[in-house]
N, C-alpha and C positions, 0 to 999 in steps of 0.2 A: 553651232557647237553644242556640244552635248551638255545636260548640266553637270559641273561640277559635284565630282564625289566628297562627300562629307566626311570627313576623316571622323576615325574612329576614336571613341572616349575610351582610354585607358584607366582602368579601374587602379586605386590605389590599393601597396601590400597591404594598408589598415583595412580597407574594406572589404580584402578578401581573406583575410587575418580569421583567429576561430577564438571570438571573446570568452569561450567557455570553458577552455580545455586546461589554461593556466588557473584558473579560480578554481576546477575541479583538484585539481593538482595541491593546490594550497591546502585545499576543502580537507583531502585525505590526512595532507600531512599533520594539518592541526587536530585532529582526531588522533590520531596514532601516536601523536606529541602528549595529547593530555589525557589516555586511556588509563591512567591511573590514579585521574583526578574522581571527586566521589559524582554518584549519577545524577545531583541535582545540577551539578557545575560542567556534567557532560552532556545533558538536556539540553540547558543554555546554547552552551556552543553549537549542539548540532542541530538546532532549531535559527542559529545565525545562519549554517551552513544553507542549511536551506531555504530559508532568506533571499540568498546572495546569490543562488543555483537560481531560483523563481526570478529574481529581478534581470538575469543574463539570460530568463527565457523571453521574458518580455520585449529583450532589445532583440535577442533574434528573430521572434517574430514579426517584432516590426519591420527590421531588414528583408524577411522574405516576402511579408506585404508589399513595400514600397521596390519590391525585385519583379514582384509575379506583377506591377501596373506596368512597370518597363516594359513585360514581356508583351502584355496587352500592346501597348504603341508599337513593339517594334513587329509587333504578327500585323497590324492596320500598316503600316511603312510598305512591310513584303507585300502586301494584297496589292497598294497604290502603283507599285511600283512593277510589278508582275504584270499591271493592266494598262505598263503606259509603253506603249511603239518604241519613244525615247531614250527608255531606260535601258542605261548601260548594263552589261554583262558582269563587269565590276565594280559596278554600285551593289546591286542584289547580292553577289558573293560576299560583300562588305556586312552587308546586313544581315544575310543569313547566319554568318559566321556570329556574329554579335547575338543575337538568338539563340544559337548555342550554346554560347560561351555563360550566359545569362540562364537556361536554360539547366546549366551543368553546378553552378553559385546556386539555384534554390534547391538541386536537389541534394548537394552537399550543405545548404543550411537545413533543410527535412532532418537530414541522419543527424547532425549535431542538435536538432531542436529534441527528436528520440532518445539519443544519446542520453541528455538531458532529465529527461522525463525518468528511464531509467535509473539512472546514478541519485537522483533526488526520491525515488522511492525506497532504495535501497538503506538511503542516511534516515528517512523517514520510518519504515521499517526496524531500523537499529534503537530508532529511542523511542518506540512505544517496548521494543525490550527491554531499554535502558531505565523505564520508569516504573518497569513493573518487574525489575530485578528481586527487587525485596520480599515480595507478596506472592513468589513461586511456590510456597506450604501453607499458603493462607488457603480455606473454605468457607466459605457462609452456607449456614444452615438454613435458608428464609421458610416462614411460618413458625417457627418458635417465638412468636408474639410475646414481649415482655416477662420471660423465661428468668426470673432470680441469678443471680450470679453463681450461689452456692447447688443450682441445681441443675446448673448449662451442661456439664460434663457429663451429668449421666440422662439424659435428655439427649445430648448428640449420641452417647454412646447406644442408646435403645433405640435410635433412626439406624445408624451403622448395621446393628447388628441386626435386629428384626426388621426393619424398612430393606437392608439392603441384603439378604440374607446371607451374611458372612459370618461364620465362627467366631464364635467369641474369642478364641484362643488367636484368628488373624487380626481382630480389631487392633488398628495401626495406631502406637503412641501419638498423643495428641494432647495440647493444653489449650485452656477457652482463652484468647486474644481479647473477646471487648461480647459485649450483649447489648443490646439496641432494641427499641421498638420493634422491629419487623424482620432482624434475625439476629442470629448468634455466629461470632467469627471464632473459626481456630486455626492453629499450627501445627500441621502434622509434622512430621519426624523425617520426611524425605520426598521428593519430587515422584518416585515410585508409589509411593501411598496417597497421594494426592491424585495419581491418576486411578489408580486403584479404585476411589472413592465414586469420581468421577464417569468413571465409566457404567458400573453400577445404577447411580441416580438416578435411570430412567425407572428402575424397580420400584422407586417410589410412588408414584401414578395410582392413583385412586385407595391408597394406604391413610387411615388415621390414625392418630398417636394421643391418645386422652383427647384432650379439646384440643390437639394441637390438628388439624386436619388440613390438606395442600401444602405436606412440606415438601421443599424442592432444595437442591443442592447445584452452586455455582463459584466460579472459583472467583478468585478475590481481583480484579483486573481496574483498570484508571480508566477514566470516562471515555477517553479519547478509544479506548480497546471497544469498550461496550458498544458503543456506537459501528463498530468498522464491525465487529459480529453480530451485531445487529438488522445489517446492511445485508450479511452473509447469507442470512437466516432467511430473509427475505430472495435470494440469489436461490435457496437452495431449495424452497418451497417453489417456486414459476423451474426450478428445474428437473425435479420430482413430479411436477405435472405436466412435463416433456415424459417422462418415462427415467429420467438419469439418476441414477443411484449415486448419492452424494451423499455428505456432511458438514459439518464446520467441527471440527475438532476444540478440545480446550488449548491448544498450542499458543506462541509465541513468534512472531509476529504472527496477525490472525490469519489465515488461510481455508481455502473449503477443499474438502478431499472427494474427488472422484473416482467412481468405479467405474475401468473402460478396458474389455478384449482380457478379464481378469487381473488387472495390474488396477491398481492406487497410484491418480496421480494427485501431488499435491499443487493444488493453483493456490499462486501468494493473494491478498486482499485487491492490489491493484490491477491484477491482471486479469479477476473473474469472470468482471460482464462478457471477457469477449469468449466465454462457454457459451453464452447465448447464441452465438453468432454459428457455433459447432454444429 
């Protein structure tokens, strides 16, 4: 007699179930629930959110781990059995079927583990805006070294207008915020003015101002920002020595802007490496 075919393991609805999609679901609601809570109590929460997204990528991963060693046994099963005289016709359709079906579970856990990665950047994304909501008209002046408090304002106002060669008559209202060792903070009067400034600063570049000399202007951002354009800046120099006319903009969440076929496209922070690959 032949041997005896092995019935087949019927996978449970749980373990074909998609642990992510109801937590994403919650994810949204309780965001949307407490958008009018203030932004340090919506940090919180969407830094839980994200939490909770990373720990259901964890199990998925492990799921497709412990899916793709399956696949490994049941591809050595087909080879044994492919090379045995004995082997029945449906035994091999048994297995092969099982193969795919296996086969079809890791790539529908792939698009959920993507999925994933997406939706967690996006909440990610939202609260380096959410914590740098307040500091959108803030500037730092850095090189105004130990600059008097009663003499900050006209000290920025002679960077403005001679460093950055703008009309005195466009010098955008402003008041000094704080003065520090190694620069001086203000408040311009509008998100408009603030890029205004912004965009200008590179004028600054080999400019001295009394003994004030290496002043630079950058806008007012939370560590966690500094660092991701930081990263940029580094993205953007290996891709200017490709040839790619690029930038990091002062924007929200950070992003680097490319020049490509005369269009500007905007790549978000997590998406850039893969310009490398272009």
């Amino acid at each position: 007699m032949g041997k005896k075919a092995r019935p087949k393991r019927n996978r449970t609805e749980a373990e074909l179930s998609d642990p992510v999609m109801n937590s994403t679901s919650n994810s949204d609601t309780s965001v949307n629930a407490d958008c009018q809570k203030t932004n340090a109590e919506n940090i919180i929460k969407i830094l839980e959110m994200v939490q909770s997204i990373n720990l259901n990528m964890e199990t998925l991963k492990q799921s497709v781990f412990e899916i793709q060693n399956d696949l490994g046994t049941v591809k050595s099963r087909v080879m044994v059995l492919e090379n045995k005289s004995n082997a029945t016709d449906n035994e091999i359709a048994t297995v092969k079927s099982e193969f795919l079906t296996l086969q079809s579970i890791v790539k529908a856990q792939s698009q959920l583990i993507k999925k994933c990665n997406e939706e967690m950047n996006v909440v990610v994304s939202q609260s380096l805006v959410d914590e740098n909501r307040d500091k959108l008209h803030n500037l730092l002046f850095w090189g105004l070294n130990d600059v008097p408090l009663n003499e900050a304002a006209s000290r920025v106002s002679e960077v403005i207008v001679a460093g950055l060669s703008l009309p005195p008559d466009k010098l955008p209202p402003f008041t000094v915020v704080h003065c520090s060792k190694n620069f001086v903070k203000i408040r311009v009067d509008s998100v408009q003015a603030r890029f205004l400034i912004l965009s200008n600063a590179k004028k600054l570049k080999g400019k001295e101002f009394g003994v004030y000399k290496s002043v630079f202007i950058s806008d007012d951002v939370s560590p966690r920002v500094r660092v991701l354009r930081k990263e940029l800046l580094g993205l953007r120099k290996r891709l200017a020595d490709k040839g790619v006319e690029c930038w990091v903009p002062p924007t929200l969440p950070p992003s680097i802007s490319v020049k490509k076929d005369n269009r500007v496209i905007k790549v978000p922070w997590y998406n850039a490496k893969s310009l490398l690959d272009s």
